[in-house]
C-alpha positions in Angstrom: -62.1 73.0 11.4 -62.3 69.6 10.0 -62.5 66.6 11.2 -64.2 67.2 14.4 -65.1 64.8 17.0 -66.8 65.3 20.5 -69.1 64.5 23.2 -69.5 64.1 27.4 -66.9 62.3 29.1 -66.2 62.5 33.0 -62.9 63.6 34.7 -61.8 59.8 36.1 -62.2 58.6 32.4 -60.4 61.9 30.9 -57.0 62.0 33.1 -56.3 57.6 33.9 -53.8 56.3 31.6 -56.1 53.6 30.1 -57.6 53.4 27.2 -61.5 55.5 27.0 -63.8 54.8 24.0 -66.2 57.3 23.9 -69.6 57.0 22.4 -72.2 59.8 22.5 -75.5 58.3 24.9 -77.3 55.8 23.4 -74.8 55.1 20.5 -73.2 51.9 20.2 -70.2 52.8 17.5 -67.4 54.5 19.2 -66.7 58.0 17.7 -62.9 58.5 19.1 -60.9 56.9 21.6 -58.0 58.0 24.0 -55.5 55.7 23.7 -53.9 54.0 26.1 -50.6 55.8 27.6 -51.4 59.2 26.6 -50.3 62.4 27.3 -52.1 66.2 27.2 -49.3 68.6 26.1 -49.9 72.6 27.1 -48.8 74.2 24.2 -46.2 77.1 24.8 -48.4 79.5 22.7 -51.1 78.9 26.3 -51.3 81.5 28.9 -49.5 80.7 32.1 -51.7 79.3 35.2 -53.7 82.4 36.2 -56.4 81.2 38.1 -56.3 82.9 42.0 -56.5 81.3 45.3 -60.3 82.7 45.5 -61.1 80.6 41.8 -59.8 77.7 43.5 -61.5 77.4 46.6 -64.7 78.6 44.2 -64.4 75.3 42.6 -63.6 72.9 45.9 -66.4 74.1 47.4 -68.9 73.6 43.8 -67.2 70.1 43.8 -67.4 69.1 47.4 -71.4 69.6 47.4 -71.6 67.9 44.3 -70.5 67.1 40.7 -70.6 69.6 38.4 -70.5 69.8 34.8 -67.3 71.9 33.4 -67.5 73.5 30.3 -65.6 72.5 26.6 -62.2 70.8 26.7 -60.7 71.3 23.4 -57.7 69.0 22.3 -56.2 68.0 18.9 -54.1 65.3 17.9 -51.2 66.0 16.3 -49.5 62.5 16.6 -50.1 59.2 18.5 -50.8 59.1 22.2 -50.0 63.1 22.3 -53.3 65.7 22.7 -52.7 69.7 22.8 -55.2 71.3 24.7 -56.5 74.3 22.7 -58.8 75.1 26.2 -59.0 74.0 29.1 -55.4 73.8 30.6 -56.0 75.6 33.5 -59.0 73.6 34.5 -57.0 70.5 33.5 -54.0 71.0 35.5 -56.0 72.0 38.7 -57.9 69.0 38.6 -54.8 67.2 38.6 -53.3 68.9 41.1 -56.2 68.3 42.8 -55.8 64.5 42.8 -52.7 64.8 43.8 -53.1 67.0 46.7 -56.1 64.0 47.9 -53.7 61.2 46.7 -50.3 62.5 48.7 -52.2 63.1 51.8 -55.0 60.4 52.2 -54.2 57.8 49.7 -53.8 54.9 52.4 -57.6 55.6 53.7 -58.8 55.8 49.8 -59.6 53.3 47.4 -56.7 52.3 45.2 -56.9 56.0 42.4 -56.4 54.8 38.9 -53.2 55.9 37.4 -53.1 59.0 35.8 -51.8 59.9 32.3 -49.0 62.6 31.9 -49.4 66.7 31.5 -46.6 67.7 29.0 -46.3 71.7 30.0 -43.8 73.0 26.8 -43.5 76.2 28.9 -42.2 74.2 32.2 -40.1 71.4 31.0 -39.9 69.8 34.7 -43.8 70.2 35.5 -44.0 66.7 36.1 -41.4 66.2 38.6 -42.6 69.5 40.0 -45.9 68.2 40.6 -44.6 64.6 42.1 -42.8 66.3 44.5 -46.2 68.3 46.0 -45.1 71.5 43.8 -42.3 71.5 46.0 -38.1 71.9 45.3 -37.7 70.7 48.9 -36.1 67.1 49.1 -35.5 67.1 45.8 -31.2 66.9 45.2 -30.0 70.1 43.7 -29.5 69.1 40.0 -33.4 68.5 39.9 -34.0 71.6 41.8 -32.0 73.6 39.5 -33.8 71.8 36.2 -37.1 72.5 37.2 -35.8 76.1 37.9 -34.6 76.5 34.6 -37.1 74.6 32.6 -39.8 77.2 34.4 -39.8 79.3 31.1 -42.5 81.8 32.9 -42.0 81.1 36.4 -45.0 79.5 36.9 -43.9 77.5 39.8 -44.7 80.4 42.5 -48.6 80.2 41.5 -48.6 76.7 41.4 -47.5 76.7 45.0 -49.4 79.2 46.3 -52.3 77.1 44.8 -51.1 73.9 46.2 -51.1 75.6 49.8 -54.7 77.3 49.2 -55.8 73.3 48.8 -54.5 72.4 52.3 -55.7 75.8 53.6 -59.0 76.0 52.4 -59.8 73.4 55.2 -62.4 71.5 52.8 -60.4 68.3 52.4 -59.4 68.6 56.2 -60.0 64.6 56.4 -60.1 60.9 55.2 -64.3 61.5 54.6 -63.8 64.5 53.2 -61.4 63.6 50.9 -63.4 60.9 50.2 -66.8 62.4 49.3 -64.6 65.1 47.4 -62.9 62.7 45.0 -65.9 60.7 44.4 -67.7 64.0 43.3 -64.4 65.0 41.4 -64.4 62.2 39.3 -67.9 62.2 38.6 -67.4 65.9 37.1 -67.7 66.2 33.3 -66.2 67.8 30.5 -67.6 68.0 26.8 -64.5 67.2 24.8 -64.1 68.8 21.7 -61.5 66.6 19.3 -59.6 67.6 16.0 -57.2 65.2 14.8 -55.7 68.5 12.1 -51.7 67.8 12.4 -50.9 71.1 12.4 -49.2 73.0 15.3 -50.0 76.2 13.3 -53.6 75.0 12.6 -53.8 74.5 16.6 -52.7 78.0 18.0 -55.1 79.3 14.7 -58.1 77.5 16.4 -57.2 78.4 19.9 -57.2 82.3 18.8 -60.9 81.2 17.0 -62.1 79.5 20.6 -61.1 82.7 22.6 -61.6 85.3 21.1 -65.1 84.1 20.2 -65.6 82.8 23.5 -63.9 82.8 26.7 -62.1 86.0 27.5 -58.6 86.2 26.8 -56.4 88.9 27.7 -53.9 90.7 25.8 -51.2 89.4 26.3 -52.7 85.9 25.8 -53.7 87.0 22.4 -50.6 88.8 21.4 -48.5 85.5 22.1 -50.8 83.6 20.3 -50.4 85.7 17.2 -47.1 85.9 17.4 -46.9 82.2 17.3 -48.7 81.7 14.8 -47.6 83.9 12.6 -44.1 83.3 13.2 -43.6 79.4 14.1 -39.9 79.7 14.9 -38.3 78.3 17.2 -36.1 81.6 17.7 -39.1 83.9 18.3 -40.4 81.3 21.1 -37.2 81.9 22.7 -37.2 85.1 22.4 -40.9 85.3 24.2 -39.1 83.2 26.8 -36.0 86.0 27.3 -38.7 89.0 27.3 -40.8 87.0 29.4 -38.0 87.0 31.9 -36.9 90.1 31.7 -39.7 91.3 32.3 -40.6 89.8 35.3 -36.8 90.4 36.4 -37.4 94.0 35.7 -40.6 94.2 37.9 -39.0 92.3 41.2 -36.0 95.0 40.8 -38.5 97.4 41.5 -40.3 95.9 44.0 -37.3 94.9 45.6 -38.0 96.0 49.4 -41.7 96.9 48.7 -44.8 95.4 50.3 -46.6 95.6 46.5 -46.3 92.5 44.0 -48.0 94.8 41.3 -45.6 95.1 38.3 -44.2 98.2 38.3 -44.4 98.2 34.2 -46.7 95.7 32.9 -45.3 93.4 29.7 -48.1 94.4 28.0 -48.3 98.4 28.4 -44.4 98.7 27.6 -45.1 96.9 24.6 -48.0 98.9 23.3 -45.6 101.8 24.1 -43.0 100.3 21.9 -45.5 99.9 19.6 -45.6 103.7 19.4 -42.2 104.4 19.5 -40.7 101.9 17.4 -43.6 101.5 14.8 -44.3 105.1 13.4 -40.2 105.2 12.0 -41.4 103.4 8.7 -43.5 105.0 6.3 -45.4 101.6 5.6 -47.2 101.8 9.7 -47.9 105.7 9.5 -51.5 105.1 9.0 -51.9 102.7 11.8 -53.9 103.6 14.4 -54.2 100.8 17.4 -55.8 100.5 21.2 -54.7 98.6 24.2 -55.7 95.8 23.1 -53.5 95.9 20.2 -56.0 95.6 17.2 -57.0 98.2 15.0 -59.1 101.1 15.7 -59.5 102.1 12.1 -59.2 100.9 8.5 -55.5 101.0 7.0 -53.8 99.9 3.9 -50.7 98.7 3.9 -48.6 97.2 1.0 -52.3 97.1 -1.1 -53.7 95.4 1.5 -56.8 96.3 3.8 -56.8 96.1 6.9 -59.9 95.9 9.2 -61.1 97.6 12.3 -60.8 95.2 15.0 -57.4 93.0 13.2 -54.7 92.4 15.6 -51.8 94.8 14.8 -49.4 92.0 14.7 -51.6 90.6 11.3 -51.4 94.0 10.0 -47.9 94.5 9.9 -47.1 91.0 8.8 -43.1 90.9 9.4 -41.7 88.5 11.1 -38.4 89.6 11.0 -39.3 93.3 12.0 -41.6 91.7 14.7 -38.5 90.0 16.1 -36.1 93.0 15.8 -38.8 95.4 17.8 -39.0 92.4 20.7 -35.1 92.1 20.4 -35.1 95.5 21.2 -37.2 95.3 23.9 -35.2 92.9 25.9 -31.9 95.8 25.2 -33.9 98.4 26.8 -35.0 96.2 29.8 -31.8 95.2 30.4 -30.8 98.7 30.7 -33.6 99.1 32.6 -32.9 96.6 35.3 -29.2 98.0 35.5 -30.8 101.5 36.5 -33.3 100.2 38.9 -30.7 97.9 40.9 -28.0 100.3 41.1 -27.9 103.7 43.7 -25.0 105.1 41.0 -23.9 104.7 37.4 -22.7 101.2 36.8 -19.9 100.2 34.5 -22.4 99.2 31.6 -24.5 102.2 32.3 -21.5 104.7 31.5 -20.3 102.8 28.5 -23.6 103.9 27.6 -22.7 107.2 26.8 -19.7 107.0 25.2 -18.9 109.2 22.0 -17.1 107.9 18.5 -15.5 111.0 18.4 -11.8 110.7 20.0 -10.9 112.7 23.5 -14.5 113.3 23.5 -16.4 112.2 26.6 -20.1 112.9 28.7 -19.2 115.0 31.7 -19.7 112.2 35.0 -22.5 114.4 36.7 -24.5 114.4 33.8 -23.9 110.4 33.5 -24.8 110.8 37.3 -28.1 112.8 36.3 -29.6 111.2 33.7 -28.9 107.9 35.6 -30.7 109.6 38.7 -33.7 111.0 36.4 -34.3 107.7 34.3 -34.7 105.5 38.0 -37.3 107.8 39.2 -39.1 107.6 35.8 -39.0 103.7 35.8 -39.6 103.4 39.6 -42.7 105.7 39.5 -46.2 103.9 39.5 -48.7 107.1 39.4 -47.7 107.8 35.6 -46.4 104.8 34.1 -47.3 106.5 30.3 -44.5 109.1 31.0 -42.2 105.5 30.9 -42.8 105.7 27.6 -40.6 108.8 26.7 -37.6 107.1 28.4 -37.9 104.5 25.9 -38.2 106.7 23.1 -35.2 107.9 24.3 -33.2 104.7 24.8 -34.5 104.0 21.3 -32.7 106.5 19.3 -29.7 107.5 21.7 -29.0 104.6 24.0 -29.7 101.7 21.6 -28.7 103.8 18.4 -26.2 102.6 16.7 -24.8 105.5 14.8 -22.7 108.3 15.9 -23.9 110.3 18.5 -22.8 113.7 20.6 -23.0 115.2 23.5 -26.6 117.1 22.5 -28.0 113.7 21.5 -27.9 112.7 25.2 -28.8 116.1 26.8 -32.0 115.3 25.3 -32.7 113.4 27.9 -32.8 116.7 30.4 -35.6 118.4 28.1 -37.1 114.9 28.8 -37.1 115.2 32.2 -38.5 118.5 31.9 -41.8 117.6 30.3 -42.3 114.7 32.5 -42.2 116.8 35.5 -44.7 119.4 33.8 -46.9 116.4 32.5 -46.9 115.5 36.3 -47.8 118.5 37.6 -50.3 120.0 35.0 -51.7 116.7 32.7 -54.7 115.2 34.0 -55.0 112.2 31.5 -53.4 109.2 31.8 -53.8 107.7 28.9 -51.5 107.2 25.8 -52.8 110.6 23.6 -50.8 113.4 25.6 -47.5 112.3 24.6 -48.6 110.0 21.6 -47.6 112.8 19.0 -43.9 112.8 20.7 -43.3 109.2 20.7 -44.4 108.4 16.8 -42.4 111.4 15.7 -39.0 110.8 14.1 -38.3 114.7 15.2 -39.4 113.8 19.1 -36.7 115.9 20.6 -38.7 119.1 18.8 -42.2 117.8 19.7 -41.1 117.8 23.3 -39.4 121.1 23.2 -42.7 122.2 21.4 -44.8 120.8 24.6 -42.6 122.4 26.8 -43.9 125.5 25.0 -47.1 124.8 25.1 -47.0 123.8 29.0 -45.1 126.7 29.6 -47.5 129.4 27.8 -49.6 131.8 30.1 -52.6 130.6 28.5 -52.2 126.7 29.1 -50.4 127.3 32.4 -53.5 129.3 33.7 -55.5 126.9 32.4 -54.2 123.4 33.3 -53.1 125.1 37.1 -57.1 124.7 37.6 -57.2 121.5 36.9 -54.1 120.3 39.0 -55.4 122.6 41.8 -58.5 120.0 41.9 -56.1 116.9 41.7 -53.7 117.9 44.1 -56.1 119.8 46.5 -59.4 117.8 46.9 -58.5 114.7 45.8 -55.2 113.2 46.9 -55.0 109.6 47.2 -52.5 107.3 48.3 -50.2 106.6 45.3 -46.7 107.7 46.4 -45.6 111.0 44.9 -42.2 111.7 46.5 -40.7 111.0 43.1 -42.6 113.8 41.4 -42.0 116.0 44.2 -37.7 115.2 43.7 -38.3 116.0 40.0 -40.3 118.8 40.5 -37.7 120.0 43.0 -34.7 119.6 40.1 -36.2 121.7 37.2 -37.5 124.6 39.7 -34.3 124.9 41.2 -31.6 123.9 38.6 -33.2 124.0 34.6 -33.6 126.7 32.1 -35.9 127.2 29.2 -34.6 129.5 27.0 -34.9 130.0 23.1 -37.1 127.1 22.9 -33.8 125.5 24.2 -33.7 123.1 27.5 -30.5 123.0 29.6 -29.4 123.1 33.5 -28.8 126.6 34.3 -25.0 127.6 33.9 -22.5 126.2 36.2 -24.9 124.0 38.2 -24.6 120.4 36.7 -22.5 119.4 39.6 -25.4 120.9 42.0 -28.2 119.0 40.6 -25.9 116.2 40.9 -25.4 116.6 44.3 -29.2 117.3 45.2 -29.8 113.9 43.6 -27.4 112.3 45.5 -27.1 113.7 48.6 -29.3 112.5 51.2 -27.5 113.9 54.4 -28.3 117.2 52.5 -31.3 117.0 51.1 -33.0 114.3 52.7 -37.1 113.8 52.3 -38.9 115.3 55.1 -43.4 114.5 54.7 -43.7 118.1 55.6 -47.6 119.1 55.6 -48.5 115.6 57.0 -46.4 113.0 58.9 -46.1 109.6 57.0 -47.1 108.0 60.8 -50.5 109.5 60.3 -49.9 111.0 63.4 -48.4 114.7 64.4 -46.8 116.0 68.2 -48.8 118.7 69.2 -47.3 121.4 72.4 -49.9 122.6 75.0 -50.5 125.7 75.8 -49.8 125.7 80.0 -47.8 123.1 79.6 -44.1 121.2 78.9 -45.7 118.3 77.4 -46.6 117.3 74.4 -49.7 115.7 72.5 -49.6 113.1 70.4 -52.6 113.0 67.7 -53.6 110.8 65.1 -55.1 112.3 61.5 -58.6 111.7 60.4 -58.1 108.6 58.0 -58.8 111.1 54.9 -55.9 113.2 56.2 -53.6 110.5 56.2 -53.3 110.3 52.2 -52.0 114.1 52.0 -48.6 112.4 53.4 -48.3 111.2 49.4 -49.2 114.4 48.0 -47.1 116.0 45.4 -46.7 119.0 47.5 -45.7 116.8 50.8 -42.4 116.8 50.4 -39.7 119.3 51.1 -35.8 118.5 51.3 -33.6 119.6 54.2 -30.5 118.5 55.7 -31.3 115.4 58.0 -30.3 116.1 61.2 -32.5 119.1 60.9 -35.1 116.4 59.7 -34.4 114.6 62.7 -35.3 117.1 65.2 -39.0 117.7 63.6 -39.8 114.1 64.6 -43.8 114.0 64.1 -44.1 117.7 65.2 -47.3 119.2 63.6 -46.7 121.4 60.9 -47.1 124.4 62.5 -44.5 123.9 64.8 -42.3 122.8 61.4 -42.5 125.9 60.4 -41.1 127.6 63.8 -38.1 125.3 64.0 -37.6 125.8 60.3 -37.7 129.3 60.1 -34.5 129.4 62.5 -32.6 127.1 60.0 -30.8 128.1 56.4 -32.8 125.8 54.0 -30.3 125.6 50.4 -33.3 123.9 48.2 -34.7 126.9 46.9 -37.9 124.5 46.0 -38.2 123.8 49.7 -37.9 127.2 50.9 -40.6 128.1 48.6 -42.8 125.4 49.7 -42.0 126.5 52.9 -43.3 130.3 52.7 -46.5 128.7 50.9 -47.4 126.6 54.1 -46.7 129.9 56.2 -49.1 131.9 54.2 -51.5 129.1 53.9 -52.0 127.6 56.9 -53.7 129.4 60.1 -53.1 128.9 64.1 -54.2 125.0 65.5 -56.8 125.8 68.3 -55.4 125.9 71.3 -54.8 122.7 73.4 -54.8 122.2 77.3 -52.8 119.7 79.0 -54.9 116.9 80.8 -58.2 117.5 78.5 -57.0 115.1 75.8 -60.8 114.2 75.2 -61.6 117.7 74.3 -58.6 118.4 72.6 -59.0 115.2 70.6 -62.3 117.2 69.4 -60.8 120.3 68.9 -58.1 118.8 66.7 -60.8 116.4 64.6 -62.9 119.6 64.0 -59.5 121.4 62.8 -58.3 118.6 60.4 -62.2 117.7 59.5 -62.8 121.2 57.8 -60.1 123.9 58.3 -57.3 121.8 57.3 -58.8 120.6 54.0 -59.9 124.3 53.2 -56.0 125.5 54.1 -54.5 123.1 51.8 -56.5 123.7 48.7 -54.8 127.4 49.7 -51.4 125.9 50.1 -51.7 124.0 46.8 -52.8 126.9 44.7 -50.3 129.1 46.3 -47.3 126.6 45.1 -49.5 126.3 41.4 -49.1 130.3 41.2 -45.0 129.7 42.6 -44.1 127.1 39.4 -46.5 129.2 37.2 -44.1 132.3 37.6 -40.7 130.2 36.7 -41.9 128.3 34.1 -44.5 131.0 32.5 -42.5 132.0 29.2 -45.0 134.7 28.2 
């Protein structure tokens, strides 16, 4: 990089508005100077503010026992007065916020602070006036509320505030000393600044891939938009960043809407890679590609006469702007579609029109629509195999974004899909990308899935993989919520066919797989095996009463299992309150159960599991004992028995030899 300047400068002298010359110790020439009046601009092609509460308070502490020496800045100078920071922005802006936090709340006890020069955040328009008003919207009229709102192209603001409070929690600037000692340390702190004075923007985001990928860990996504960038300077792929950006994270709150868990539920970054795989492979220029997670090349490839190297970011490789933009473009459709499904308990408007055929007086049947709509939310919702996502968008890809004709066999596809997701579930051990890789970089995918199905299906591979899914599902539960697999898995036992290498709902009962998907008076969830409460009612022997027990805390995670859910009408469910399974079974066996998936998970339980030891009313400390023993050893021992029992059960439907 030319023109390079640098040397040690401390934090007061780096963020006031005046003037610094800086001279390297024991020089007398200045080698740069800040000007007067300047401002550090965060490029948009930076990661958003990702340090934690934990890194924070990691850093007050360091800086409240003394000054401390932090790392490279790295700035260039692209016009008068204005300095992108190639690195550093995250440490830059929490020193700020920093100052401010010491400033807004003990600035009449303090020496007068010098003034500080401006942050110009490209991603968040409004950080300014964000940060003046304590990275708060409150007081603020609603014009300026709704400006910094909108000029939050990442929604940064959240993690800015929950940063801001961690300051005031923390406890370590509690007081006027405090604050004090801290901000004389603070600006004492020093950075080696690192200067170019290159002009341009390109050259910048080219240097800030150099500085990280060389140096501090970035992660993918970090070093995807920075190749994007700067391969593609637009201004309409930055703003189409921005729209996947948000839909993305709009995608993710829909489906943690009324969940504890902030996790995505679909990471940006995996549904691109799987995009990558679907979208990629339909051109005969990418066939030889062959990239990882980190989207850079796993091996050699030539494309267009060119060579490309192991270890070249895929975007390099493919070197298309406009096909780069078309894929994200397509992105953004799907997620759209994808947020529709995920908010809504039925087909919406824009989810039917979906499915409607060029060919006149032709139309989908409305519990199909109904299905598929039901089958694609439990695919999207479901956290325990997010690669089987994947598929859906292959899907959406060539039938529900597809712009040619299509018929009503293009979108039954989507049954065969659900199909070998549920078998995936049930038999697949790996998570990774390879099981269904072959699928989703075929342009024949519908045949490789019917060919899977096959293959899943075969006596050899059934007996084969059943071993393996007897040890998931039997000695190693954990806690990742299952009841979706167990709905799906309920669907294709009771209402699909496999016939002729052919995958269809068995005749005449569409409408009843509608209604099993939608009816939850009729078929609602019951945690049969083990309660949900982590507890279980348990009758006495000589007595009326009852017992209430609590599980062994490794008994507890069998309430997620697979093979934990059965589905019953719910006033039945009703009356088996915690009861203990045993007792389940008695009650049930009185009832007519119409899921024939339930009533086969049923029978399995009853052959399974043996007799609790016998309990006596007013020795709860010796029946406590008895029932730890029971669920410590006997219980674990039952279920493996119960799981292999249901393996053999699906084996026999779905064997096709």
């Amino acid at each position: 990089m030319s023109n390079i300047k640098g040397t040690i400068v401390n934090v007061k002298d780096f963020l006031a508005l005046d003037a610094v010359n800086i001279r390297i110790t024991g020089a007398s020439e200045s080698i740069f100077t800040l000007e007067e009046g300047r401002s550090y601009v965060i490029p948009d092609f930076q990661r958003e503010i990702r340090w934690t509460p934990e890194n924070l308070i990691e850093l007050m502490n360091d800086i409240f026992h003394q000054s401390k020496f932090l790392g490279n800045i790295i700035l260039t100078r692209s016009e008068s007065k204005r300095y992108a920071i190639i690195d550093g922005q995250q440490r830059t802006s929490l020193l700020r916020m920093l100052i401010r936090y010491v400033v807004a709340n003990y600035g009449d006890e303090l020496p007068e602070p010098p003034a500080l020069c401006k942050i110009d955040n490209e991603a968040f328009t409004e950080y300014e006036k964000f940060q003046n008003n304590n990275f708060s919207l409150d007081g603020l009229s609603a014009e300026d509320a709704h400006n910094i709102q909108t000029g939050d192209q990442y929604r940064q603001s959240d993690r800015y505030r929950l940063l801001w409070d961690t300051i005031n929690k923390s406890g370590i600037i509690s007081d006027a000393s405090k604050a004090r000692s801290f901000i004389t340390n603070l600006y004492r702190c020093q950075f080696n600044i690192i200067l170019s004075e290159e002009d341009s923007t390109n050259y910048s985001i080219e240097y800030f891939l150099d500085v990280n990928l060389k140096g501090i860990k970035l992660d993918a996504e970090d070093i995807f938009k920075g190749y994007l960038f700067h391969l593609d300077p637009s201004a309409e792929v930055r703003q189409i960043w921005v729209a996947l950006k948000r839909k993305s994270q709009e995608f993710n709150a829909a489906c943690n809407s009324g969940s504890r868990t902030k996790t995505d539920c679909y990471p940006l970054m995996k549904m691109l890679e799987h995009f990558f795989y679907c979208y990629l492979y339909d051109t005969d220029r990418h066939n030889g590609i062959v990239f990882g997670e980190d989207f850079c090349l796993k091996q050699e490839v030539q494309i267009d006469s060119t060579t490309h190297y192991i270890g070249e970011h895929i975007l390099k490789a493919i070197n298309n702007n406009l096909y780069i933009r078309k894929m994200l473009q397509t992105v953004i459709n799907f997620l759209q579609i994808a947020i529709d499904v995920v908010s809504s308990e039925t087909p919406s408007t824009n989810f039917k029109k979906l499915f409607e055929l060029s060919a006149p007086k032709q139309k989908m049947d409305h519990d199909d629509i109904a299905n598929f709509h039901s089958f694609m939310k439990m695919i999207l919702l479901d956290r325990k195999v997010i690669v089987a996502k994947a598929v859906i968008i292959k899907y959406a890809i060539n039938t529900l974004l597809f712009t040619g004709s299509r018929n009503k066999d293009d979108y039954k596809k989507l049954y065969a899909l659900q199909m070998y997701v549920t078998l995936f579930s049930v038999f697949e051990n790996k998570k990774g990308i390879e099981p269904v890789a072959k699928i989703l970089k075929s342009r024949s995918w519908d045949a490789e899935v019917r060919s899977s199905i096959k293959v899943y299906c075969s006596k050899t591979t059934i007996t084969e993989r059943k071993r393996g899914a007897e040890f998931k599902f039997s000695t190693n539960p954990d806690n990742e919520e299952q009841r979706y697999h167990s709905i799906m898995l309920a669907a294709v036992y009771n209402y699909f066919s496999f016939s002729n290498g052919k995958v269809g709902i068995k005749k005449g009962k569409t409408a009843e797989l509608h209604r099993f998907l939608s009816s939850p008076e009729l078929f609602s969830v019951e945690h049969f095996v083990a309660n949900k409460s982590g507890k279980c009612l348990v009758g006495y022997a000589n007595s009326d009463e009852i017992y209430q027990y609590e599980y062994p805390s490794e008994i507890k995670k069998y309430s997620s299992s697979i093979f934990n859910y059965i589905f019953i009408p719910k006033s039945l469910n009703g009356r088996l309150e915690n009861r203990v399974l045993q007792e389940k079974i008695t009650v049930i066996s009185k009832e007519t159960i119409e899921c024939e998936y339930s009533r086969m998970v049923i029978e399995a339980a009853g052959r399974a599991f043996e007799a609790l030891p016998t309990l006596s009313a007013g020795n709860d400390r010796e029946n406590k004992t008895l029932m730890d023993k029971y669920y410590s050893y006997d219980f674990k021992q039952q279920y493996g028995r119960f799981v292999s029992i249901i393996l053999n059960m699906i084996s026999d439907r779905f064997c096709i030899d």
